[in-house]
N, C-alpha and C positions, 0 to 999 in steps of 0.2 A: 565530443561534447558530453558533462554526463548529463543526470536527471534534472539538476537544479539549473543548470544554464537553459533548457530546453523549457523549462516550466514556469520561465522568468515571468513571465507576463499571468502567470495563476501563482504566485507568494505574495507572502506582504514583507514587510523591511524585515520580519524575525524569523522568515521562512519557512512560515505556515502557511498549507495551502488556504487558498480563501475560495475556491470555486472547482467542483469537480467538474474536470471538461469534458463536454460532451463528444467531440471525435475520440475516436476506440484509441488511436495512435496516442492522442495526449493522456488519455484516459490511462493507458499501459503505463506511460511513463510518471506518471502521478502515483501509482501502484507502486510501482519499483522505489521511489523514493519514501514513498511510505514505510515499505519493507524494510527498509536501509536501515530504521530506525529502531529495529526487533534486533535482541541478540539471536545469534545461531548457537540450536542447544538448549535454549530455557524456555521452559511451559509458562506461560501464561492463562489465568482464567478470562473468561467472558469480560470482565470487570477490567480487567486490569489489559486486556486488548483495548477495550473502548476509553480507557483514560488516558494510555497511549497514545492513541488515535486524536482522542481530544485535544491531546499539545501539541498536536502539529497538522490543526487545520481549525477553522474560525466557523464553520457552517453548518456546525452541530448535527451530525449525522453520522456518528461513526458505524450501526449498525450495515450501512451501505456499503462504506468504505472496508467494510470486515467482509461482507459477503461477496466482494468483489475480490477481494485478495485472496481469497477460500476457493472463490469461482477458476481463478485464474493461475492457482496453483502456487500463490506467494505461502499463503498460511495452508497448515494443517490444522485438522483439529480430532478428535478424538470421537468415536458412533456416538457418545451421548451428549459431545458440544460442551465439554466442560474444560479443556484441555486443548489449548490454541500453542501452536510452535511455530517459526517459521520454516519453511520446506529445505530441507537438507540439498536435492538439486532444486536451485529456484529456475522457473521457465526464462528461456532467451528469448530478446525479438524475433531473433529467427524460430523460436519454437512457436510463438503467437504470430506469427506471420506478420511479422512489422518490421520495414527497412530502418536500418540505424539513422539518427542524426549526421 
């Protein structure tokens, strides 16, 4: 199963999330499908994370959604925070301690 089958019930018909979910398991995989959506390789700024962010979820809060992804080893970002990439090795469920679908 990947992200998008498992987070059926948090998308809407254009499969943007519409609700961060609160168990950590849904939560991870809301993460990852987020990620999915960054190239690997390209810098992104604060701005342009959060506008990303913003076309693919409805509940206006991408600050959360970044610092989750930051938190949890999806993005990188640079000591001064100017300078967002996604992580060259991204973490496994099994590195966050989550069994597969």
């Amino acid at each position: 199963m990947n992200s998008e089958q498992i987070l059926k019930n948090f998308l809407t018909e254009d499969k943007r999330l519409k609700a961060f979910p609160a168990r950590r398991k849904m939560k991870i995989y809301a993460l990852i499908y987020l990620t999915e959506k960054f190239e690997a390789g390209k810098e992104y700024s604060e701005k342009e994370v959060n506008a990303l962010l913003n076309e693919w979820h409805t509940f206006s809060d991408p600050a959360t959604l970044r610092r989750e992804m930051f938190d949890y080893g999806f993005l990188n970002r640079s000591r001064d925070g100017r300078v967002y990439r996604k992580s060259e090795n991204q973490p496994t469920l099994q590195d966050l301690g989550i069994q597969a679908e």
